[in-house]
Structure formats: structure tokens, C-alpha cells
Backbone as a chain_set.jsonl record, in Angstrom:
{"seq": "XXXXXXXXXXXXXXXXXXXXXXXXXXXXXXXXXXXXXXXXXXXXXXXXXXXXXXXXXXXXXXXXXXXXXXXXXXXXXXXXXXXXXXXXXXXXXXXXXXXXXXXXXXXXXXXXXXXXXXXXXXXXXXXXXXXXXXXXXXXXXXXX", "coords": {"N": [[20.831, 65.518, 11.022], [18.19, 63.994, 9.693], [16.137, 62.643, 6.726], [13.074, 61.468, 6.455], [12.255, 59.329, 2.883], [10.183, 58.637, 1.294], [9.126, 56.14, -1.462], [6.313, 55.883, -3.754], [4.875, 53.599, -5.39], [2.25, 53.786, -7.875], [-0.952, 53.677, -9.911], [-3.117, 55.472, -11.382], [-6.244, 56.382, -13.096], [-7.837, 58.286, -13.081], [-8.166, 61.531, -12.144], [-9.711, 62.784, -10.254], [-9.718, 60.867, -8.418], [-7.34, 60.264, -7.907], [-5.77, 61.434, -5.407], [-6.96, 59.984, -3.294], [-5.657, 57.615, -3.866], [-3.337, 57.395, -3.942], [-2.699, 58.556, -1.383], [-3.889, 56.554, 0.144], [-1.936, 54.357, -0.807], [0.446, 55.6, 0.959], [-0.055, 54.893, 2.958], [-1.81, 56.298, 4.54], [-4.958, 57.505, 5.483], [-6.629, 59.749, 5.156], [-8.913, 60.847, 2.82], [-9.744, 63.531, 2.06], [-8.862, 66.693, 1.179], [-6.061, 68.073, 2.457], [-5.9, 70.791, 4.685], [-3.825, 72.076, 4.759], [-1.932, 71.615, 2.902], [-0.228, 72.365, -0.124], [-0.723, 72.43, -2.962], [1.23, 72.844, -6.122], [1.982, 74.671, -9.278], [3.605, 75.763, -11.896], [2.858, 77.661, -13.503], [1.031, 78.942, -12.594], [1.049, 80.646, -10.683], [3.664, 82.866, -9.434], [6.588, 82.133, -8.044], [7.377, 82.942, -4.963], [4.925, 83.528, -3.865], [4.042, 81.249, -3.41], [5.602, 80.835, -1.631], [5.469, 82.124, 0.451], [2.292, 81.72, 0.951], [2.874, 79.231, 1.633], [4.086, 80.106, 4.229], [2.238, 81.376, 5.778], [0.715, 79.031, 6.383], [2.013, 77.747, 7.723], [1.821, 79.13, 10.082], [-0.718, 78.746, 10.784], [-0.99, 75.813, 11.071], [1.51, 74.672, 11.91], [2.764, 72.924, 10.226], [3.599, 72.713, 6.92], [2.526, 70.93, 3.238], [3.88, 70.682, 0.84], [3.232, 70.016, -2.654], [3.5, 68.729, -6.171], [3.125, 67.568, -9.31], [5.278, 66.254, -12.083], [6.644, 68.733, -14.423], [6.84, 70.642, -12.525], [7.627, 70.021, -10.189], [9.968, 71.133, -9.644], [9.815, 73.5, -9.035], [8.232, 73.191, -6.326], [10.57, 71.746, -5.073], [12.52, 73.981, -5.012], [10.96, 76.088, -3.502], [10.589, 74.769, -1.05], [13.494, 74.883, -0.082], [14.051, 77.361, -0.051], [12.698, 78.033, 2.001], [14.03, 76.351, 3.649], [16.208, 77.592, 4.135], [16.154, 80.476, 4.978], [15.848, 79.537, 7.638], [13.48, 79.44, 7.772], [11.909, 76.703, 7.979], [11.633, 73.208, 8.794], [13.096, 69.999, 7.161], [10.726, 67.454, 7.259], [9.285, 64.988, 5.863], [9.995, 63.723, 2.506], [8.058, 62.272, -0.005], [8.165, 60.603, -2.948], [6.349, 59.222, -6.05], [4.53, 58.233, -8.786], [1.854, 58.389, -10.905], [-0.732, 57.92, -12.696], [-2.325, 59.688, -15.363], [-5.183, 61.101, -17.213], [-4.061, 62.67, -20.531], [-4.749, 66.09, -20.672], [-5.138, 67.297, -23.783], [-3.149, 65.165, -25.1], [-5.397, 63.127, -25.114], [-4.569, 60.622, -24.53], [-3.509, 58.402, -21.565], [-1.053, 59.518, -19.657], [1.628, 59.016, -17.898], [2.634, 60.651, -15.196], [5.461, 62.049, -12.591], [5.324, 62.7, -9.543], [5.647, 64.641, -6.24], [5.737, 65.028, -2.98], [6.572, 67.573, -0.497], [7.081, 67.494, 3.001], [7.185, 69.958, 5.505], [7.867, 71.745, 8.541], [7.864, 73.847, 11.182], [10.243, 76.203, 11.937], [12.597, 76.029, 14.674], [12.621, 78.604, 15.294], [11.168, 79.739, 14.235], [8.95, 82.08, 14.655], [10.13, 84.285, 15.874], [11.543, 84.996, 13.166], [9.883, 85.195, 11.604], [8.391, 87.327, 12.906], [9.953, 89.388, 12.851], [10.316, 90.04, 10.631], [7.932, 91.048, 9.587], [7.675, 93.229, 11.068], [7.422, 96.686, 11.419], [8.993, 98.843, 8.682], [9.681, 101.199, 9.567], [10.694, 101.019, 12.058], [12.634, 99.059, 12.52], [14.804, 100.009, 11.166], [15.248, 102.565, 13.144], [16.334, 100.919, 15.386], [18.213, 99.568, 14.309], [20.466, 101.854, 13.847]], "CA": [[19.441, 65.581, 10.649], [17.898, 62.583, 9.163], [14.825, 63.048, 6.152], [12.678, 60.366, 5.727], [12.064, 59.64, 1.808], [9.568, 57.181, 0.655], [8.802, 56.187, -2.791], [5.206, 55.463, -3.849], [4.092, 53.894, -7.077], [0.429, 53.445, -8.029], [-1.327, 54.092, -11.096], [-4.212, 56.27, -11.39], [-6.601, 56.977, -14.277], [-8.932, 59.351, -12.644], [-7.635, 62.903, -11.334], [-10.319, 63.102, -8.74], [-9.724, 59.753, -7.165], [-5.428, 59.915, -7.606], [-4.987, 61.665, -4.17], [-7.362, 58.997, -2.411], [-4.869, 56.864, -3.834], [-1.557, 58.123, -3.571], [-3.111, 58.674, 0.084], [-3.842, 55.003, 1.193], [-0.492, 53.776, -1.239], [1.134, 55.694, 1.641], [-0.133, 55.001, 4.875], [-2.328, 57.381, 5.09], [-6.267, 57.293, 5.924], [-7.946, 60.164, 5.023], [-8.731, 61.127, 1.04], [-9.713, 64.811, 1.945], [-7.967, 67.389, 0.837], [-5.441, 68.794, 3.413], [-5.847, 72.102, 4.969], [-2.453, 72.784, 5.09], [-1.547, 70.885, 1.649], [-0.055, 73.625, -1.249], [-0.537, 71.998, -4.404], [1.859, 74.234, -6.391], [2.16, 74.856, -10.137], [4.426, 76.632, -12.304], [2.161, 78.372, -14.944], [-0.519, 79.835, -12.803], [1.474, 81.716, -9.927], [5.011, 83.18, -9.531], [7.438, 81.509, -6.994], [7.147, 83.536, -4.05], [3.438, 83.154, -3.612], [3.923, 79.851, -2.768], [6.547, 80.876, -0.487], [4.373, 83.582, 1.104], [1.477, 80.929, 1.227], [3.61, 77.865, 2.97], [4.702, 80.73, 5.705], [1.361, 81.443, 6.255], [0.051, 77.6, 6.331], [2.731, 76.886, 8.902], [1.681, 79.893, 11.405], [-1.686, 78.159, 11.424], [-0.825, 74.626, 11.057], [2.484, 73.94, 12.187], [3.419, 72.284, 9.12], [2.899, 72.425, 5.731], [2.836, 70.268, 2.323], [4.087, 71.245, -0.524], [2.587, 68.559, -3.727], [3.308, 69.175, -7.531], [3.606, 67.065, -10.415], [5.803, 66.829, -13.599], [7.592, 69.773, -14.359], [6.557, 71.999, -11.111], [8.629, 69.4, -8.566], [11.467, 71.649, -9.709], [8.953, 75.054, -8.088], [8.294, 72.723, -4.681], [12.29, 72.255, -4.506], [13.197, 75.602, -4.68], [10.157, 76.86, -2.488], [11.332, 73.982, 0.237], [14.679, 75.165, 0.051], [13.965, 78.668, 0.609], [12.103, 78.476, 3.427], [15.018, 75.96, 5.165], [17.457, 78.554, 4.115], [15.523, 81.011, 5.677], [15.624, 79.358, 8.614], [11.41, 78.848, 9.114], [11.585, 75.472, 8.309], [13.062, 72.132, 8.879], [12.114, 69.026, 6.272], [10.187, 66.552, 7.773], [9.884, 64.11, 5.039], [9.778, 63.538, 1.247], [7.601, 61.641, -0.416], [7.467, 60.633, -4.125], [5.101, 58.659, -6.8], [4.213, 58.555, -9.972], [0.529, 58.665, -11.087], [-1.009, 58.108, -14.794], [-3.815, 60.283, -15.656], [-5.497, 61.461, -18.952], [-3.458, 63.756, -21.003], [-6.334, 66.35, -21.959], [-4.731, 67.544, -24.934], [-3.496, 64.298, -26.474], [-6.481, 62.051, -25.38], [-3.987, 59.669, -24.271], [-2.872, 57.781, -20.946], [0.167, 59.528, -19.277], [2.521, 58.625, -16.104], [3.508, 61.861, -14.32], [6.108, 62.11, -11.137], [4.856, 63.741, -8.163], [6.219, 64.632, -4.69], [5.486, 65.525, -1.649], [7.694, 67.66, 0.942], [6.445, 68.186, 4.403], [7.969, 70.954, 5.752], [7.927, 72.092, 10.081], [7.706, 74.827, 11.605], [11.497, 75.551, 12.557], [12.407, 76.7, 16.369], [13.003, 80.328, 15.218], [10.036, 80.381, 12.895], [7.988, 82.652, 15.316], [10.802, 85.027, 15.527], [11.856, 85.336, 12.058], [8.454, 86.058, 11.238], [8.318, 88.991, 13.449], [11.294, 90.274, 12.666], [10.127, 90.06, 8.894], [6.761, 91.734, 9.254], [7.775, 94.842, 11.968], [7.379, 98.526, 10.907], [10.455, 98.8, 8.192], [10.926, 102.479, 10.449], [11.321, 100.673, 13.578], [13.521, 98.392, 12.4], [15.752, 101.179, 10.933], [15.497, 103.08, 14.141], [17.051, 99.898, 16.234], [19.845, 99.582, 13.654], [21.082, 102.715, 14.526]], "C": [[19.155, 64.438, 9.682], [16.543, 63.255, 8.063], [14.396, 61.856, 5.607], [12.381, 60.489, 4.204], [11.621, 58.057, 1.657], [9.061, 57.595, -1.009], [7.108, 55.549, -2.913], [5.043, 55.041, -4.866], [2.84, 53.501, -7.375], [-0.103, 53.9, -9.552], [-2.799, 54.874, -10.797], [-4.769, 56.888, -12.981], [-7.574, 58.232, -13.878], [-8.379, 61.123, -11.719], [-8.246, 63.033, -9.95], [-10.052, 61.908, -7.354], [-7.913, 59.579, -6.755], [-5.285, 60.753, -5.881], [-5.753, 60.835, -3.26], [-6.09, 57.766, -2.489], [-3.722, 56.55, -3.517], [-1.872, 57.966, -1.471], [-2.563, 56.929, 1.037], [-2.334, 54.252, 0.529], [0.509, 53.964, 0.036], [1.017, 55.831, 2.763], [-0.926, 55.846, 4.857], [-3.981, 57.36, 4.883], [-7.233, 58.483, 5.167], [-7.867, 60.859, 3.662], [-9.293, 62.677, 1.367], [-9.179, 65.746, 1.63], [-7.655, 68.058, 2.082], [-5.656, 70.368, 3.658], [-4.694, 72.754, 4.572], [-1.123, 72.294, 4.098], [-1.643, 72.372, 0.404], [-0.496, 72.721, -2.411], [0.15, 73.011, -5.573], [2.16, 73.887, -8.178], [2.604, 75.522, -10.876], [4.082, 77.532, -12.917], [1.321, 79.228, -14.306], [0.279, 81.113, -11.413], [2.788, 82.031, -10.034], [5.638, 82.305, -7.899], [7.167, 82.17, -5.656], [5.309, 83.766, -3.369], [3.699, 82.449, -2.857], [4.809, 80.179, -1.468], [5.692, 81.344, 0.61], [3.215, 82.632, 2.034], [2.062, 79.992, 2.473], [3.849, 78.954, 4.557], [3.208, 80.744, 6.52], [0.591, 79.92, 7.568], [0.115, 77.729, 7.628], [2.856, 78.145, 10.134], [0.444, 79.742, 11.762], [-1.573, 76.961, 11.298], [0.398, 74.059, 11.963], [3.907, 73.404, 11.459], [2.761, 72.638, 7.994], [3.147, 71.206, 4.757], [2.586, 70.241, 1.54], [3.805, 69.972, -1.667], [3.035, 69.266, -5.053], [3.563, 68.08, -8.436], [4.418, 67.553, -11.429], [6.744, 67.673, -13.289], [7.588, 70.669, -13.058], [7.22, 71.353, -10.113], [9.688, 70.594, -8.685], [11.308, 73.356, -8.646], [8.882, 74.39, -6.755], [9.746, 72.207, -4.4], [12.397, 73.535, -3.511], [12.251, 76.247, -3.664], [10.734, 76.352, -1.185], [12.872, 74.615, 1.255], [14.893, 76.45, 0.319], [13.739, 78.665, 1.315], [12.862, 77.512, 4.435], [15.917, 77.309, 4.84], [17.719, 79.967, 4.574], [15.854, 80.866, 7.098], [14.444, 78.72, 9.17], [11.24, 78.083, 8.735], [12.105, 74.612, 8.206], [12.182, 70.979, 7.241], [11.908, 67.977, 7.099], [10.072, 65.315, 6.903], [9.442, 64.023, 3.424], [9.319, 62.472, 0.818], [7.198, 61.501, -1.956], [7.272, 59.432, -5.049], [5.166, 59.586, -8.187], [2.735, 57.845, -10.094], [0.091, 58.378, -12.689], [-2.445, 58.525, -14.288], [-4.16, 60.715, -17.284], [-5.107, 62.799, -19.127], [-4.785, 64.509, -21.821], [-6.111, 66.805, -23.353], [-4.652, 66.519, -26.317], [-4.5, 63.121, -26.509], [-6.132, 60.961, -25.061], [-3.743, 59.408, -22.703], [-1.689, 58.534, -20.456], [0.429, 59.355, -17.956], [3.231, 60.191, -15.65], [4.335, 61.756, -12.812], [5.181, 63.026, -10.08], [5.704, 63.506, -7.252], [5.395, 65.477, -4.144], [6.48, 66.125, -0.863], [6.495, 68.363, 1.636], [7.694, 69.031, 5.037], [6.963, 71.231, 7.284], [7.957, 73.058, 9.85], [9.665, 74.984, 12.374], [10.86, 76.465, 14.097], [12.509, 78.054, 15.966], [11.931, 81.238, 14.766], [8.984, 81.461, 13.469], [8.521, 84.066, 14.997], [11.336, 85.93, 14.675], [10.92, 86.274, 11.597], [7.89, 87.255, 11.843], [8.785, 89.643, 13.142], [10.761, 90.757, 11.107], [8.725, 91.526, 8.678], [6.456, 93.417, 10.186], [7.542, 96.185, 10.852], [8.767, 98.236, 10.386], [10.93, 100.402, 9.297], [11.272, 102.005, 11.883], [12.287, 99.641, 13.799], [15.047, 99.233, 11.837], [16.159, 101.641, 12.126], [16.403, 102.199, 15.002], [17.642, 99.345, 15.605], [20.672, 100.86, 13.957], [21.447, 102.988, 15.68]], "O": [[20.039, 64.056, 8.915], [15.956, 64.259, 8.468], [14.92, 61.241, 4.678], [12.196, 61.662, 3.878], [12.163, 56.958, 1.775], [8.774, 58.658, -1.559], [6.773, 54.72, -2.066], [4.989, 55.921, -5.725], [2.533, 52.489, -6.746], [0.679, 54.567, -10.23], [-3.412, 54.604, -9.764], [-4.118, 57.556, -13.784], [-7.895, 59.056, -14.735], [-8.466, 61.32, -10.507], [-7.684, 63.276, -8.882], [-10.12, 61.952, -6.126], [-7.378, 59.037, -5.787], [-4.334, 60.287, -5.253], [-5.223, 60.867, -2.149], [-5.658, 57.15, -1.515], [-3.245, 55.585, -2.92], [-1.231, 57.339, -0.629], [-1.73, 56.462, 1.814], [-1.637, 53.618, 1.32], [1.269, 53.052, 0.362], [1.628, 56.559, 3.546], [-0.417, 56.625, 5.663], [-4.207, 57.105, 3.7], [-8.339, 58.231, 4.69], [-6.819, 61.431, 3.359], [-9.141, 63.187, 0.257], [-8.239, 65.47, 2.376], [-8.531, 68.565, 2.782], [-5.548, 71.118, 2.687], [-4.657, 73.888, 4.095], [0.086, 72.437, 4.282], [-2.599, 73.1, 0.137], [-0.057, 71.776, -1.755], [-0.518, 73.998, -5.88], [2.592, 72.753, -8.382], [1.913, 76.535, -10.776], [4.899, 78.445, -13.042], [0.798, 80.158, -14.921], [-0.055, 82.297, -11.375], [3.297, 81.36, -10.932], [4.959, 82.038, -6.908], [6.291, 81.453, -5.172], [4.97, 84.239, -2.284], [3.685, 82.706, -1.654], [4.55, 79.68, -0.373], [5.376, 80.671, 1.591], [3.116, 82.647, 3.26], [1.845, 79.989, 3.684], [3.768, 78.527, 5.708], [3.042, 80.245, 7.632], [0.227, 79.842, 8.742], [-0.769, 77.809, 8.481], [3.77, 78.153, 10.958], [0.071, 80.298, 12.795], [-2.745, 76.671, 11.538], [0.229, 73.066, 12.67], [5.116, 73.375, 11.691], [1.551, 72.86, 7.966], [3.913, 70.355, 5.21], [1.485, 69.932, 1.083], [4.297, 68.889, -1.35], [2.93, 70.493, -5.024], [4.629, 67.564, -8.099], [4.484, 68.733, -11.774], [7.512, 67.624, -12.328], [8.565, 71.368, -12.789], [7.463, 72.003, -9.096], [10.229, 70.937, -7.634], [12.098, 74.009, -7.964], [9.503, 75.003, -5.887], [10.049, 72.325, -3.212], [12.386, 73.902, -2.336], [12.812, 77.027, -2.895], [11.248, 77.091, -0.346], [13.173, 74.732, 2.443], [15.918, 76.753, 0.93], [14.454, 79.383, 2.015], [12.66, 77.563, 5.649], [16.175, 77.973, 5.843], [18.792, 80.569, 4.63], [16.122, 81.857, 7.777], [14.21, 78.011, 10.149], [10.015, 77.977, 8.774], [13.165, 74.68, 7.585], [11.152, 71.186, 6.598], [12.879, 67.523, 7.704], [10.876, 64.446, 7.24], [8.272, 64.362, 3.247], [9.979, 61.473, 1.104], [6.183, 62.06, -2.369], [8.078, 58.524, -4.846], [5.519, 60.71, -8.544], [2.485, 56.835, -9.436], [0.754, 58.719, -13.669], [-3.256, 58.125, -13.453], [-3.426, 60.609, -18.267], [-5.426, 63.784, -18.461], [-5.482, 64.16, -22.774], [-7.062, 66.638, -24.117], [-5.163, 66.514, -27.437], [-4.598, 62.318, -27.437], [-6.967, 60.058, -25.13], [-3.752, 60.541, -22.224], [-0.8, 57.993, -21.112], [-0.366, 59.506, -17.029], [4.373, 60.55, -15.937], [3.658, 61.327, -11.877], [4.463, 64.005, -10.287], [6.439, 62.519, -7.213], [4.624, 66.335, -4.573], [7.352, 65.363, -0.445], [5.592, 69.145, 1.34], [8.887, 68.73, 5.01], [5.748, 71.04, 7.324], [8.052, 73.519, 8.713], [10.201, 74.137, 13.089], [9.842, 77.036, 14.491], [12.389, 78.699, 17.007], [11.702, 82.448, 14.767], [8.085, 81.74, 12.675], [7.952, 84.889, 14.279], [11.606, 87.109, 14.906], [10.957, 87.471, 11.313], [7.067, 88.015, 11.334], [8.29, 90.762, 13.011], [10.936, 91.893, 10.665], [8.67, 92.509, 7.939], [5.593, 94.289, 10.083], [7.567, 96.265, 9.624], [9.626, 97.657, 11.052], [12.068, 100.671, 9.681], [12.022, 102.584, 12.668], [12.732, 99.32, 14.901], [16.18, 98.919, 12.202], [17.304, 101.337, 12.462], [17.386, 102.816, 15.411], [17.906, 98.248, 16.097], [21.784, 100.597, 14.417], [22.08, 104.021, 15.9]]}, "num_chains": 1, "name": "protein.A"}
């Protein structure tokens, strides 16, 4: 298995315009916000959300893509990595950048990391997901 991994660097002072940027830095055309794009943060939900969420994405999308800055790359890891380890998904490719935006606290200029993982739909992922969401008594019953 091969994972592409590109690096991006760009600067950005504006929050609203950094994902137009980050966007065209990497090939990519359209500054909208993705349907099927998590943006994931450590402070405002618990881990498994996100998990929960990406499964969802990628039973109407296909794919998803997981985004966080800063400290929260370490939450789109571990979410990534659950859901290959799982099984329901493969990595498609990683992408990361660093960004400067205004720190609102100290009033200052800062450079934050970001990434990107795109994450598939694996071959099983249909499956799994059945298996996951059945009646827990009918899954009992056909263990016995």
C-alpha cells in the first residue's frame, strides 16, 4: 500500500480566506467548504464523535476528510487510525501545511500546523457497518 503525503506551506493572516488558500497551494480549485470535510477539534467534542461522524460521511460520500490544526492533529491521527483498524477505511492521502493566523488571545501573528487525511471507504466498509448496527438480540441469537 502506498500513501501519498504532500507538504504545503503558505501563510495566511485571515481565518476565513486560509482554506481558499491552503486549497489552491494544493492543487485544488474549489474554496467551498467540503461536504464531506470533518474539521475536528479537541476541546469541543469527545473522540468518538468524530469517529461516529467520519463513518457516517463515508456511507454518503465515499470518502471522507479529516482537517485539524495545532494540537488536535494528534485527535485526526487517532480517529484515522481507528477507523483503518477497524477495517472501514483505507488512507488515501495525507496532506500537511502550516498556516499563520491571529492569535485571539495574544493579539499576535501565529504559525499553526495543519493536516489533512483523506480517508476511503474500505471494501468491507458496507459489511462492517451492518454487522455493527444489527439488533444486539439477533446477533446473540446467531452466535449461538
Amino acid at each position: 500500500m502506498s500513501v501519498e503525503v504532500e507538504s504545503v506551506a503558505c501563510t495566511v493572516t485571515d481565518n476565513s480566506a486560509s482554506e481558499g488558500v491552503i486549497a489552491a497551494a494544493a492543487g485544488r480549485t474549489s474554496v467551498h467548504p467540503k461536504k464531506n470535510r470533518i474539521q475536528v477539534s479537541n476541546r469541543k467534542k469527545p473522540l468518538f464523535f468524530y469517529v461516529n461522524l467520519a463513518k457516517r460521511y463515508m456511507q454518503q460520500h465515499e470518502e471522507v476528510e479529516l482537517s485539524a490544526l495545532g494540537t488536535a492533529m494528534a485527535t485526526v491521527v487517532t480517529i484515522a487510525e481507528t477507523l483503518k483498524n477497524s477495517g472501514l477505511a483505507t488512507e488515501k492521502k495525507i496532506l500537511t501545511s502550516s498556516v499563520r493566523m491571529k492569535d485571539e488571545y495574544k493579539g499576535r501573528t501565529v504559525q499553526k500546523a495543519k493536516i489533512e487525511i483523506i480517508l476511503a471507504k474500505s471494501e468491507n466498509f458496507d459489511t462492517l457497518m451492518m454487522a455493527t448496527t444489527r439488533d444486539p438480540e439477533v446477533a446473540t441469537e446467531e452466535k449461538n
